[in-house]
C-alpha positions in Angstrom: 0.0 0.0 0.0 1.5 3.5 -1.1 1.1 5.9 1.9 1.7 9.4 1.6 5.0 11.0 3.7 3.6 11.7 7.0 -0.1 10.3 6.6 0.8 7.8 9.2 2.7 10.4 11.8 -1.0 12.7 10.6 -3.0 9.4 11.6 -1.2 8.9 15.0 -1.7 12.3 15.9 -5.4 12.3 15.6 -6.4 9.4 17.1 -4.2 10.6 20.1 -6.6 14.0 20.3 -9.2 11.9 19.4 -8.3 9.6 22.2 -7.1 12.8 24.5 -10.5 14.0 24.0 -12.5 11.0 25.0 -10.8 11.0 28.0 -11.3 14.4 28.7 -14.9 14.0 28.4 -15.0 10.9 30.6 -12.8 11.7 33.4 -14.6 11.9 36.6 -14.8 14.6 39.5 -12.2 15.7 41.2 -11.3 14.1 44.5 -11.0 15.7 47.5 -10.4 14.6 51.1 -12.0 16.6 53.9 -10.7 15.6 57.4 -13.4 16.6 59.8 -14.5 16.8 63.2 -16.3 14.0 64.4 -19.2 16.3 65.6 -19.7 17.8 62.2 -19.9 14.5 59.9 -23.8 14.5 60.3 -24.2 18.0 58.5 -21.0 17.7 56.4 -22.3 14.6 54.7 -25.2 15.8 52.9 -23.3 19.2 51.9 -20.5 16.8 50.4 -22.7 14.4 48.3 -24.4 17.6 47.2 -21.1 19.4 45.5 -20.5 18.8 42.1 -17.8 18.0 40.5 -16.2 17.4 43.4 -15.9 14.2 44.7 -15.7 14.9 48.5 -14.9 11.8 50.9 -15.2 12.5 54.7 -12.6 11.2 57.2 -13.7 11.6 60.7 -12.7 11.9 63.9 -11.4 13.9 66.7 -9.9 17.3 66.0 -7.2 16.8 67.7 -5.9 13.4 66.3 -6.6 14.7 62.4 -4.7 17.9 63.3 -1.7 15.4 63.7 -2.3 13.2 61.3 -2.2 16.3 58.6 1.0 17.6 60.6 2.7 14.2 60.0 1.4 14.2 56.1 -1.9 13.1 55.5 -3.4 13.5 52.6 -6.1 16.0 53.6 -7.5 18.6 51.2 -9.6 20.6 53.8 -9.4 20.3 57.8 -12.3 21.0 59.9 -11.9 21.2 63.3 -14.2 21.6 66.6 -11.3 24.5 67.8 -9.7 27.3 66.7 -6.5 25.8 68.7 -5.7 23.0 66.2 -6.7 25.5 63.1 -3.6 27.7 64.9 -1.1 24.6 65.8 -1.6 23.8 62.0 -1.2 27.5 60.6 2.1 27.3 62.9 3.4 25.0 61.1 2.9 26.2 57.7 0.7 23.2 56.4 -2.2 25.6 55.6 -3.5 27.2 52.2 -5.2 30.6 52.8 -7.4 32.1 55.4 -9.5 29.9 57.8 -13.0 30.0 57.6 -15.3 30.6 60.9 -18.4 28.2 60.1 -20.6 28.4 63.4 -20.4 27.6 67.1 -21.7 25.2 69.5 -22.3 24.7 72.8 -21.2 21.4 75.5 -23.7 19.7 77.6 -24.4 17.2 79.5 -26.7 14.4 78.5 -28.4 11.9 80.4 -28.9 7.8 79.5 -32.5 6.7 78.4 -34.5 5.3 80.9 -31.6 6.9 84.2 -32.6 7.2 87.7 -35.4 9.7 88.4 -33.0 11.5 90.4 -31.1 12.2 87.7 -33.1 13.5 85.4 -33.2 16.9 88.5 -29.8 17.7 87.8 -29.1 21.0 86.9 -25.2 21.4 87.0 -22.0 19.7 87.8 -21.8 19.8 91.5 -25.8 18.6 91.8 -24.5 15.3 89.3 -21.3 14.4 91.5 -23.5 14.4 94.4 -26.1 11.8 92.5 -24.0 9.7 91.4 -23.2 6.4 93.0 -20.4 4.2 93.5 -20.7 2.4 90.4 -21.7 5.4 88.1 -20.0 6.0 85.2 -19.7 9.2 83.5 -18.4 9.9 79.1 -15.4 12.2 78.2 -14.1 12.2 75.8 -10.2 12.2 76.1 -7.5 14.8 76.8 -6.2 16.8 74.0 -9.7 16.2 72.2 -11.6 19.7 72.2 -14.9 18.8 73.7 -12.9 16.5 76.5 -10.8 19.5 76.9 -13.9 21.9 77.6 -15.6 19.8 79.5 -12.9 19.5 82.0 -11.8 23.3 82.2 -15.4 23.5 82.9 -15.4 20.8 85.8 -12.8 22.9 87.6 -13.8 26.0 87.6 -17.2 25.0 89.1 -15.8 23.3 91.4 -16.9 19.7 90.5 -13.7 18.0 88.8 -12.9 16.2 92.3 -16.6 14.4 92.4 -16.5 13.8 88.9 -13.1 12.4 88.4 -13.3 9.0 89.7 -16.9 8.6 87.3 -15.3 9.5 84.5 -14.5 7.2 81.8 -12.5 8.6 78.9 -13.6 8.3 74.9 -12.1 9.1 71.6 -14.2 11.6 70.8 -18.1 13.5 71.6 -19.7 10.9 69.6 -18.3 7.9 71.3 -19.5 9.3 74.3 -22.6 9.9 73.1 -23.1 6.1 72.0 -21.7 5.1 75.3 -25.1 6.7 76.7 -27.4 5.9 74.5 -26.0 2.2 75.3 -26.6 2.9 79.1 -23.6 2.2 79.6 -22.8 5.2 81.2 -25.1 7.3 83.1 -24.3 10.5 81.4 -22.1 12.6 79.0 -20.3 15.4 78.0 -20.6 16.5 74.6 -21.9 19.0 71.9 -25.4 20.5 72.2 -25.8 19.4 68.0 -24.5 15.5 69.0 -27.2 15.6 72.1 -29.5 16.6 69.3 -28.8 14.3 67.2 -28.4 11.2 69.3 -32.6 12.4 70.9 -31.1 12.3 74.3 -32.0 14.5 77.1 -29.8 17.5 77.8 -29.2 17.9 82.1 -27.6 21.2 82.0 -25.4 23.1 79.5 -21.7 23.8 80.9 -20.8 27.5 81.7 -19.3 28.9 78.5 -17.1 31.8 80.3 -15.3 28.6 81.5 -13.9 27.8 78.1 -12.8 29.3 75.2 -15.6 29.7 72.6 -16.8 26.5 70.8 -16.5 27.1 67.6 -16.1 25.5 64.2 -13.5 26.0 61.4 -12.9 24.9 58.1 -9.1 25.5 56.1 -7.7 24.6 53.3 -4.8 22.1 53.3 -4.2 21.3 49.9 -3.4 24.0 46.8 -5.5 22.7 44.5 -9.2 24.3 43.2 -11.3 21.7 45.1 -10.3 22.6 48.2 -11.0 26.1 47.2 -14.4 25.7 45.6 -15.5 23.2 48.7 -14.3 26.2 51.3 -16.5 28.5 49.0 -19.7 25.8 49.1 -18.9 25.8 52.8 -19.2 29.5 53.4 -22.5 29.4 51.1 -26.3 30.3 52.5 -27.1 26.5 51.8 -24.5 25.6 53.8 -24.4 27.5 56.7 -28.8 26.9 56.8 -28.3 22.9 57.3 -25.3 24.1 60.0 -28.2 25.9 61.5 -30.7 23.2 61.1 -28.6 20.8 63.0 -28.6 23.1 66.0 -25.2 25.0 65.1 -25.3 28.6 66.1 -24.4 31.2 63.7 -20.8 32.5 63.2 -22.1 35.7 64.6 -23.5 34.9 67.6 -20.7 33.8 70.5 -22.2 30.7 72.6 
């Protein structure tokens, strides 16, 4: 067959656009990974299998524990965190892209297990539930270093209740292992977020003082450079997105619990 000088270098060339093409019209969303507080996965979930073209996976847990993980190279696009602390400890160390974003606040209670002792279900503050608990009474945390552990006890102590408490209390990973530990029974009570309480349907006992603490809040950053981390932040600081915040019990970014 006579070919004519550089039909087949001509042919090569458009199948590879042609090929280039296809593939350009086929390839998926982007991926993004959005490491997030364990406390905001209920809200976050919806907003992330609402965002197109942007193929957002969750990975949840304690702030405190993804704040390292991303420190010691995880592959996080966005961080959000239950404190403004970790937000800082990561900005320190120069693993952020950008401005943090201030998304809403929250508040920490204490909840109470279904079907408790009557004499329970009185208590209105700290001191009142050391003095109702017996022996054998267990009480959720969740651990040190984890924000809503870490409010909780600041709280303890400066009403005055850390020293009846301490021997009830019983240390988790994070607010919503604490809050399954009471829904279980197997613990009495919890600490944890007002939204988790809301969530879980259990009864709130008392809310705990919120001079005691810094303010709860909740933050979002960027991590990774590229556009889906941007465009998710942007989603995030959208009407739609701060309204299902809202409707899960958040408070506003403008209003201090």
């Amino acid at each position: 067959m006579i070919r004519a000088p550089g039909a087949g270098r001509a042919a090569w060339t458009l199948a590879a656009v042609l090929v280039t093409a296809s593939c350009t019209r086929d390839a998926g969303p982007e991926s993004l990974i959005v490491f997030a507080a364990a406390s905001t996965a209920d809200v976050l979930g919806p907003i992330a299998r609402a965002t197109r073209g942007i193929d957002v996976r969750l990975s949840v847990g304690p702030s405190s524990a993804l704040a390292r993980q991303i420190m010691a190279g995880a592959p996080a696009g966005v961080f959000v965190s239950a404190s403004a602390a970790w937000i800082a400890e990561l900005e320190r160390s120069g693993v952020t892209e950008g401005e943090a974003l201030l998304l809403a606040g929250n508040r920490v209670v204490c909840v109470v297990a279904p079907g408790a002792r009557p004499a329970l279900g009185g208590v209105g503050n700290a001191l009142e539930l050391a003095q109702e608990l017996e022996p054998h009474d267990l009480v959720a945390v969740a651990d040190s270093g984890v924000p809503v552990g870490e409010y909780a006890r600041l709280s303890l102590r400066a009403e005055g209740a850390w020293e009846g408490l301490a021997g009830h209390l019983v240390g988790q990973a994070d607010a919503r292992d604490c809050l399954r530990l009471v829904q279980r029974g197997e613990a009495v009570a919890g600490f944890v977020y007002a939204t988790d309480a809301r969530a879980g349907g259990l009864a709130v006992l008392f809310e705990l003082d919120r001079e005691s603490h810094e303010a709860v809040q909740v933050w979002a950053v960027a991590i990774s450079k590229e556009r889906a981390a941007r465009d998710f932040l942007e989603r995030l600081a959208g009407k739609d997105a701060r309204a299902s915040l809202i409707a899960a019990g958040f408070l506003p970014p403008g209003q201090q619990p």
